[in-house]
N, C-alpha and C positions, 0 to 999 in steps of 0.2 A: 733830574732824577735818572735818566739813563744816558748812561756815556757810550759813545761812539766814536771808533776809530775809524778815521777815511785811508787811502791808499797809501799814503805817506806817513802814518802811525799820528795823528795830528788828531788830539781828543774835542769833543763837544757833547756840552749837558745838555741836555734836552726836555722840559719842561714837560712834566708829565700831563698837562693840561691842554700839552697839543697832538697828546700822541691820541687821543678821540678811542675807538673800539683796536687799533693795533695793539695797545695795554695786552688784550685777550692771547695774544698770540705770540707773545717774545718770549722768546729763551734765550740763554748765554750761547754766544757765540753764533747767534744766528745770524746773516747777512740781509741787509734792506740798505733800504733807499734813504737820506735825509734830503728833504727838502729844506731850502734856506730861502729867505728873505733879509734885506738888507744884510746880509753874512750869519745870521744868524738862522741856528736850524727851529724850523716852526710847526714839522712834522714828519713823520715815519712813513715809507711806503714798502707796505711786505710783497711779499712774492703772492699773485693771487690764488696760489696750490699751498698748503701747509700740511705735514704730515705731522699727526699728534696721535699720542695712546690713552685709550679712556680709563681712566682714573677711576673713574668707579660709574655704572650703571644700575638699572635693579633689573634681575632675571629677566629670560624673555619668560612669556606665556607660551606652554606647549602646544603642539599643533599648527601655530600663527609662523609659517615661513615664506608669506606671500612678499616681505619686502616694501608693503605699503604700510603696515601698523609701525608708527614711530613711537619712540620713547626717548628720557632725557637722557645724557650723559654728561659729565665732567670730564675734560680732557687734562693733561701733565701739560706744563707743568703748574698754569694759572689755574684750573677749578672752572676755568671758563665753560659754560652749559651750553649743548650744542643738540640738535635733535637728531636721533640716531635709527636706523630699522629694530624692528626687535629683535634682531638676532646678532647684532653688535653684542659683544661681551665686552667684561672688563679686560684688559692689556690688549687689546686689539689695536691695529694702526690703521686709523681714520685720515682719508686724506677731508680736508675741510675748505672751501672756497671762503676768501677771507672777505672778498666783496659782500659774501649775500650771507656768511656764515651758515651756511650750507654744507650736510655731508654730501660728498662724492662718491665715494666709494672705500671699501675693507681697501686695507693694502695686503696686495697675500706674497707671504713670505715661506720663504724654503728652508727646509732644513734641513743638514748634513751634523752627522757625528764627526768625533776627530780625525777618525779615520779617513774619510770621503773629503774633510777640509785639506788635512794631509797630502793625499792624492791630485785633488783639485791644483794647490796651489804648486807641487812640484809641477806638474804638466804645464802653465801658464809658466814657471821657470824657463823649461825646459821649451816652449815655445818662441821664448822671447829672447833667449839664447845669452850668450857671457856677456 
């Protein structure tokens, strides 16, 4: 079912029957681990941090920002269901422990307009010199 390519571009299928709960957490182009036996590969080892976006949740309840009230979610890009605070929303970036399937924690991200990107990236040019 899923093909992998190792360091030397050299593909292997991998039996969806061995990939256990890693299924929940692959995306294209993600990088892990195969495990083989007698040369062949007999399972997946991902990274034990994932960072995924919820896919859909249902509203929090107002009021409730203590961080202990959980609720479900579905993450991108499997649907896979994970428990979430109440104040996860949807497109949020969840980092999720792939061991205990566990949230970790919001991922919090920055934003700049074009303008601020613009400026950013000439400076970092302009740092790193011809």
């Amino acid at each position: 079912m899923i093909l992998a390519l190792d360091e030397e571009f050299n593909q292997h299928e991998v039996d969806s029957d061995f990939m256990g709960l890693a299924l929940n957490y692959l995306e294209e182009g993600m990088c892990c681990e195969l495990v083989f036996y007698e040369e062949k590969p007999i399972s997946v080892e991902l990274p034990t941090i994932v960072v995924r976006e919820i896919h859909y949740t249902e509203p929090a309840v107002k009021g409730d920002t203590s961080g202990k009230v959980m609720k479900i979610a579905k993450i991108k890009p499997t649907g896979f269901q994970v428990s979430v605070p109440a104040f996860v929303e949807i497109g949020d970036q969840v980092e999720i422990d792939t061991r205990t399937n566990e949230y970790k924690g919001r991922v919090k991200q920055w934003a700049m307009d074009e303008e601020a990107k613009f400026k950013f990236l000439t400076d970092i040019k302009r740092l790193l010199g011809p």
